[in-house]
C-alpha positions in Angstrom: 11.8 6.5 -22.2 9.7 3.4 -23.3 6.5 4.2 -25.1 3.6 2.7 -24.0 1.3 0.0 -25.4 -2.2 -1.7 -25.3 -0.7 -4.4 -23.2 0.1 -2.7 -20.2 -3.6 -2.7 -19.3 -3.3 -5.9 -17.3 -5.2 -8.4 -19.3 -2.6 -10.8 -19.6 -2.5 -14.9 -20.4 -2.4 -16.7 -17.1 -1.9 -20.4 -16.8 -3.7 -22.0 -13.6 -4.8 -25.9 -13.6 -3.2 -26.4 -16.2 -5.7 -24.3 -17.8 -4.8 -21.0 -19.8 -7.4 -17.7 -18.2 -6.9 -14.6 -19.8 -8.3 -11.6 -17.7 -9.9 -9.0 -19.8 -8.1 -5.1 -19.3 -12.0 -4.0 -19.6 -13.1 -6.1 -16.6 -13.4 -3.6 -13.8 -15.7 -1.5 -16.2 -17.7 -4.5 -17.0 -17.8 -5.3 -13.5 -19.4 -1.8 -12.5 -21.4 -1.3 -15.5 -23.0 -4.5 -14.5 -23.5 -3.3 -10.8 -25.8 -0.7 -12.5 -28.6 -2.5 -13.1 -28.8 -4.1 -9.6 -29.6 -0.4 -7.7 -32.8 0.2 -7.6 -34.1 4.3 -8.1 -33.5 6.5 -4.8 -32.9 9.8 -4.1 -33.4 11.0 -7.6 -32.8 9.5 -11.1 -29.5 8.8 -12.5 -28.7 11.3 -15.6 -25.1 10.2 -17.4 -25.3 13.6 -19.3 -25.6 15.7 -15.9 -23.1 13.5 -13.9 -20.4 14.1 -17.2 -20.7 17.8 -17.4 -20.4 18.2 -13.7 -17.0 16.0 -13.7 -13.9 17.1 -12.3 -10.4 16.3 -13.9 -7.1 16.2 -11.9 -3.2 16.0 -13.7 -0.2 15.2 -11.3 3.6 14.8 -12.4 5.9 13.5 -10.1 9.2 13.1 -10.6 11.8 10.7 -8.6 15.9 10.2 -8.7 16.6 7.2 -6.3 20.0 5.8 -5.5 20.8 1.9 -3.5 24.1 1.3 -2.7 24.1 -2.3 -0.7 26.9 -4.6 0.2 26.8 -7.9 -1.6 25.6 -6.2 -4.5 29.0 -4.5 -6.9 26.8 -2.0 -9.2 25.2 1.0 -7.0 21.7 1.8 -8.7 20.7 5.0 -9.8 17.2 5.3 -11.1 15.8 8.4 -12.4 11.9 8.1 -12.7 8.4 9.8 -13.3 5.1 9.0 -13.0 2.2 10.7 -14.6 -1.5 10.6 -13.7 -4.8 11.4 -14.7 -7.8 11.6 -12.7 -11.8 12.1 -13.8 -14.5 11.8 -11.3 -18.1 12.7 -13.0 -20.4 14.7 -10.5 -22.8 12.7 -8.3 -26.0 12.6 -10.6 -29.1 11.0 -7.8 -26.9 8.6 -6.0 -24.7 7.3 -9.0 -20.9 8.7 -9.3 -18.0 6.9 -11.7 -14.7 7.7 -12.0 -11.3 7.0 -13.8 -7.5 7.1 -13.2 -5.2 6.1 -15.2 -1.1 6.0 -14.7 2.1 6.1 -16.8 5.3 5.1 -15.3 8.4 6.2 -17.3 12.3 6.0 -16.9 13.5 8.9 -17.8 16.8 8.5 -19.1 19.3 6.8 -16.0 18.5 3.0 -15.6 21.0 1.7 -13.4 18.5 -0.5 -11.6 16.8 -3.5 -11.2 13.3 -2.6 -12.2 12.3 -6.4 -11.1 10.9 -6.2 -15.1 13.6 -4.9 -16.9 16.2 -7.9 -16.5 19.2 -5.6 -14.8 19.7 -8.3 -12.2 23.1 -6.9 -11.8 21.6 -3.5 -9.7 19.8 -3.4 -6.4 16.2 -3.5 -7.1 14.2 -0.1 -7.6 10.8 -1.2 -7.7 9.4 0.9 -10.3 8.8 -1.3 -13.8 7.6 1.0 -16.7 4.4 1.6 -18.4 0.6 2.5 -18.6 -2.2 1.1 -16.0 -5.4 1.8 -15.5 -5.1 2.5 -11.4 -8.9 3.1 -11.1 -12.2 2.4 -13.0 -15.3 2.1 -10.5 -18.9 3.3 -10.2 -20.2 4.5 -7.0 -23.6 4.1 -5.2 -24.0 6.6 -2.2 -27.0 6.9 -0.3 -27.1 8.8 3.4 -24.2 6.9 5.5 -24.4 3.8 3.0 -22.0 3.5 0.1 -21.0 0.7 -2.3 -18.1 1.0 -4.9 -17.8 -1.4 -7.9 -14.7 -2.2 -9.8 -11.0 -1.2 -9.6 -10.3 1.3 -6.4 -8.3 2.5 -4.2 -8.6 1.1 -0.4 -6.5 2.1 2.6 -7.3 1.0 5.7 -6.3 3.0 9.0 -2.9 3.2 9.0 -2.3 0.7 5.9 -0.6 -2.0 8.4 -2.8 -5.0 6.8 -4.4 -2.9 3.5 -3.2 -0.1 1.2 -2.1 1.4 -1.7 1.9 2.1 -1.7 1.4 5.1 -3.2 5.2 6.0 -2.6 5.9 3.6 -5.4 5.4 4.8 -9.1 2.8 2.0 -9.5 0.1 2.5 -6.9 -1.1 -0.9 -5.4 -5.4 -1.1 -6.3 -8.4 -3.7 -6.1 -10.8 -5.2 -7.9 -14.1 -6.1 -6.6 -16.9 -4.2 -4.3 -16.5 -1.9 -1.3 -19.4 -1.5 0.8 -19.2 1.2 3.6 -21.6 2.5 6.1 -21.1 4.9 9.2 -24.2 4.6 11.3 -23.9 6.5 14.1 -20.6 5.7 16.0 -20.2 2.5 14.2 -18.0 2.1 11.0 -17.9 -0.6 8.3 -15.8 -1.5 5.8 -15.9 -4.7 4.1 -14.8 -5.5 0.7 -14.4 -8.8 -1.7 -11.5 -8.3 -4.0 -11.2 -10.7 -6.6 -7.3 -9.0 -7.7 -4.8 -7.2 -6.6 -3.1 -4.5 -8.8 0.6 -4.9 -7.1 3.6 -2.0 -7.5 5.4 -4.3 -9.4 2.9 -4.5 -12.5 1.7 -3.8 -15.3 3.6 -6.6 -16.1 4.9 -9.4 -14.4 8.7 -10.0 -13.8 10.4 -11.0 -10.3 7.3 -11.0 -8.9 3.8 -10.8 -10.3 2.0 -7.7 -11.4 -1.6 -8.7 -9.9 -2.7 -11.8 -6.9 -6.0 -13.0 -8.0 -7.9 -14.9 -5.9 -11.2 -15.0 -3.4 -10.1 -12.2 -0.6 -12.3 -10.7 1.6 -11.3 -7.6 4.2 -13.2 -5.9 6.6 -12.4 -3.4 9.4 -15.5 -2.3 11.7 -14.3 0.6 14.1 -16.3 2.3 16.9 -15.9 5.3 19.1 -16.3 4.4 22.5 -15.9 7.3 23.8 -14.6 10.9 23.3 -11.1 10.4 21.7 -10.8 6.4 22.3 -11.5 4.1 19.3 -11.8 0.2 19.3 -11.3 -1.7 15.7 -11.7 -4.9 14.6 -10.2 -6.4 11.7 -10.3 -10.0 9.8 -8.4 -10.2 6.5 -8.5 -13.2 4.5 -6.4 -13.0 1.7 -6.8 -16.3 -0.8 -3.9 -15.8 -3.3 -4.0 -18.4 -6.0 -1.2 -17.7 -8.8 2.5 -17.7 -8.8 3.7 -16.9 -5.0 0.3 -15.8 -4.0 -0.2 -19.2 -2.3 2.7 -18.5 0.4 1.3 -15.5 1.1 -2.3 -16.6 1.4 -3.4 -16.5 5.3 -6.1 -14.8 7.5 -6.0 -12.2 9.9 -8.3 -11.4 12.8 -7.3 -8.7 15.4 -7.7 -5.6 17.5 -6.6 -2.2 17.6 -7.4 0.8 19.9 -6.6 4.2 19.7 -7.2 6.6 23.0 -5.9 10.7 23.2 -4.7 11.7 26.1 -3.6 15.3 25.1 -0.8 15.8 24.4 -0.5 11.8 24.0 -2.7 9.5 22.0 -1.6 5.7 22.9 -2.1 3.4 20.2 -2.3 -1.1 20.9 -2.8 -3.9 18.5 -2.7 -7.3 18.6 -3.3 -9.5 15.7 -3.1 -13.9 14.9 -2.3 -14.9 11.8 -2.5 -18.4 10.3 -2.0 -20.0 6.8 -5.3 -19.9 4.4 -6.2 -20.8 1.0 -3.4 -22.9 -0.7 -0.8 -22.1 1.3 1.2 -24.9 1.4 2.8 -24.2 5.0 0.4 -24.8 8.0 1.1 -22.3 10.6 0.4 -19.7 13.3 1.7 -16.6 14.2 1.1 -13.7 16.4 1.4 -9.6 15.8 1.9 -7.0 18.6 2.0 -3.2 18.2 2.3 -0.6 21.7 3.1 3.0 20.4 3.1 6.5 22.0 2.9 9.7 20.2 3.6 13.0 21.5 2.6 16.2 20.7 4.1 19.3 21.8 4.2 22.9 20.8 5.9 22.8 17.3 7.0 19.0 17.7 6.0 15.2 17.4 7.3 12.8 19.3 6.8 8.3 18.5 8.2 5.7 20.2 6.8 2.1 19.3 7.7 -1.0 19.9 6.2 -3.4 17.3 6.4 -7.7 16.9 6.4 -9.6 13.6 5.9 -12.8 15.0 7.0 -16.5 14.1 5.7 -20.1 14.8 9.0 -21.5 16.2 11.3 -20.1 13.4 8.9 -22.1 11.3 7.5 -19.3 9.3 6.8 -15.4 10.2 3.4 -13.1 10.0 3.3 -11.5 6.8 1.4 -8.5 5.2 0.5 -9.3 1.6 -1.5 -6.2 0.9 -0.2 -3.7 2.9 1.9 -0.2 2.4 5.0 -2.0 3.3 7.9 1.2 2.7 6.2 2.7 5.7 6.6 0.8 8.3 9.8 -1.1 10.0 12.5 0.9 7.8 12.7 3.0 4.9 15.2 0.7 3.5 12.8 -2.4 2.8 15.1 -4.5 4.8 12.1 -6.5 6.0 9.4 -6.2 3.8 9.1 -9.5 4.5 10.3 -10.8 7.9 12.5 -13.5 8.2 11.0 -16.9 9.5 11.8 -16.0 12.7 9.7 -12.6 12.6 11.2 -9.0 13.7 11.1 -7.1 17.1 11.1 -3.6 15.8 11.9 -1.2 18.5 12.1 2.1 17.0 11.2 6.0 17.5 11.1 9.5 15.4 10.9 13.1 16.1 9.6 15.8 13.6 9.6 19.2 13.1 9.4 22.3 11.3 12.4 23.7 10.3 11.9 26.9 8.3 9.0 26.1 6.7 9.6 22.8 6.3 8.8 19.5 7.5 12.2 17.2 9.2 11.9 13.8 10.6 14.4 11.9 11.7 13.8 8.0 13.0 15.7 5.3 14.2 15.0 1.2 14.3 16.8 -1.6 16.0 15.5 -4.7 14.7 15.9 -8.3 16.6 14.4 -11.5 16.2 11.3 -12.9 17.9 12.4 -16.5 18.0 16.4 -17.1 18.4 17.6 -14.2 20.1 19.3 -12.6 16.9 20.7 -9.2 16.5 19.5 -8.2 13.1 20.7 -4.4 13.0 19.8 -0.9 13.1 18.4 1.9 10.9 18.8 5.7 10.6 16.5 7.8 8.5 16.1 11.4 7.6 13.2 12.5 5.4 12.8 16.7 5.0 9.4 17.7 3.0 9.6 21.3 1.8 5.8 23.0 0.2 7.5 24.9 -2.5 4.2 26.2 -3.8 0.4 25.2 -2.8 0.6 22.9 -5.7 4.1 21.6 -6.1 6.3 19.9 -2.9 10.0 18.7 -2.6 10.8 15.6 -0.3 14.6 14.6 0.1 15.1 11.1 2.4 17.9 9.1 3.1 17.9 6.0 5.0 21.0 3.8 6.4 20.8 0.0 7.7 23.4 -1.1 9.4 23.6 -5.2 9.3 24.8 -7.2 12.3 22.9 -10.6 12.1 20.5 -10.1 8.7 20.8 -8.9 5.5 23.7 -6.2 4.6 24.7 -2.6 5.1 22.0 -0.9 2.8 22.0 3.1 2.3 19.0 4.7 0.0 18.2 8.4 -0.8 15.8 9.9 -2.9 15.1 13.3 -3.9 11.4 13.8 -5.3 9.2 16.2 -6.6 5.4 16.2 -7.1 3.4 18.6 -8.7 -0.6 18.7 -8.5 -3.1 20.7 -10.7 
């Protein structure tokens, strides 16, 4: 177990224009304590004393032994891993809430792996670096169907495709900036400038860097047109200007629509992407998502059929800020998609099985430009609710190479307690 220090608090030297920046660890609370005295009085008078005794704390623990075993690679990993968090949100005092998290990833014990920080280059990478971060630290202005969030936060957007939080990693993924929301009758908004991006792979950098800075703006507007059928719109532009933040700068404008037909609820998509900010590689590429899921008496059925797309084999779509472990594989095969992009054909089925939760999925991945056979996936996740407060997940997931990559198997066996 490493002990943790002052520096893991993300204010760390960076060198851009030849200039050195350091970015303060206090910034988000600077940035929301600043927000303060831009909202004017309304429904009531802020008092700090009466939002503090009314706050609410929350403690989780979770602990996490993941194994890789990948061809190309001689040494299997083994990683055995924990993360603990604290959580204090003060009560809402006139329209006025703050809140704090704060996280400590710790290896406990086993590190046969490549944490992408810890230099064990010679071990499949377990993306889950070591130490303390402050996850959130925001103030919060709510007023009727109007809210505006300040500082570092938590965002997910629908289903995470384009934005959220990779909470299955140790080192949740957060943002800096301001979140303004409003749900006015059937129309929702959600816009928000983010200014950095806390990434899994921090506090620290390593492999890849632990925070994206930049001039980002995302915002998803969704609208009920009618009983069970939603229309979305989305535009993400994601300006990345340090380390390899530039080859994964680009914007995003697209449509999604989600319509129940009980027992099915059909979900389309269909995004463009092309290059933005400093990317150095001009291109344009296209994203496609048709998926049914069923739902009958005691199971759920999906079958999706989902396109990455690529300009030509020139370069791919890519997600820079989105859950990536959930979709197209459990084993990360394509986290990134090759250059020329990823048909993902793939389906699931899950159940209950004794009072506990089994899915079982399968992928078969080919490429959108060339014709190539990339390979197939199996997966097997089984949640089990121990108590109201504690669960137990076991997972296992099997790529099978043909045309990309290697023959990749992963398993981990997790527990998370709440209080």
């Amino acid at each position: 177990m490493r002990a943790a220090s002052l520096k893991h608090t993300r204010g760390r030297v960076r060198s851009r224009g030849g200039r050195t920046l350091r970015r303060p660890a206090f910034l988000p609370f600077a940035f929301a304590a600043s927000f303060a005295f831009l909202i004017p009085p309304a429904s009531g008078a802020f008092e700090i004393g009466e939002a503090v005794a009314g706050g609410e704390t929350a403690l989780g623990f979770r602990y996490r032994l993941e194994t890789v075993s990948q061809d190309g690679i001689d040494e299997d990993a083994l990683a055995s891993t924990a993360r603990a968090r604290l959580t204090w949100n003060s009560a809402k005092s006139g329209s006025l809430s703050f809140g704090v998290e704060t996280d400590y990833s710790l290896i406990l014990g086993i590190e046969d792996f490549n944490s992408t920080t810890n230099g064990k280059t010679a071990y499949p990478v377990v993306a889950d670096p070591d130490g303390f971060d402050l996850n959130q630290a925001f103030l919060k202005l709510e007023e009727n169907d109007f809210t505006v969030t300040v500082g570092r936060q938590r965002i997910n957007h629908g289903t995470q495709r384009f934005m959220g939080g990779v909470a299955y990693r140790n080192n949740e993924q957060t943002y800096d900036g301001v979140r303004i929301q409003s749900a006015a009758g059937a129309l929702n908004l959600d816009y928000a400038y983010v200014h950095n991006i806390n990434r899994i792979f921090g506090p620290d950098d390593g492999a890849q860097p632990g925070d994206w800075y930049g001039n980002s703006h995302a915002l998803r507007a969704s609208m009920e047109t009618a009983p069970g059928h939603t229309l979305a719109g989305y535009a993400y532009l994601w300006d990345l200007e340090n380390d390899n933040g530039p080859a994964n700068a680009n914007s995003t404008y697209g449509l999604e629509y989600v319509g129940a037909f009980d027992p099915l609820t059909i979900t389309a998509a269909v995004s463009n992407q092309s290059d933005y900010g400093d990317n150095p590689v001009s291109y344009d590429a296209m994203h496609y998502l048709i998926q049914g899921d069923i739902r009958l008496e005691g199971v759920s059925i999906t079958v999706a059929h989902e396109v990455v797309g690529s300009d030509d084999g020139a370069a791919q779509f890519r997600f820079p800020a989105a859950t990536l472990h959930k979709f197209q594989g459990w084993t990360d095969k394509f986290l990134i998609a090759p250059v020329t992009g990823v048909r993902d054909t793939w389906f699931s089925v899950t159940g209950k099985v004794g009072g506990a939760t089994v899915t079982g999925v399968f992928h078969d991945f080919r490429a959108d430009s060339g014709g190539a056979d990339y390979g197939q996936e199996l997966g097997l996740s089984i949640t089990y609710p121990v108590r109201d407060n504690l669960s137990l997940l076991f997972k296992i997931s099997s790529y099978s190479a043909d045309e990309f990559a290697t023959d990749t198997t992963k398993a981990w066996l997790m527990f998370d307690w709440r209080w």
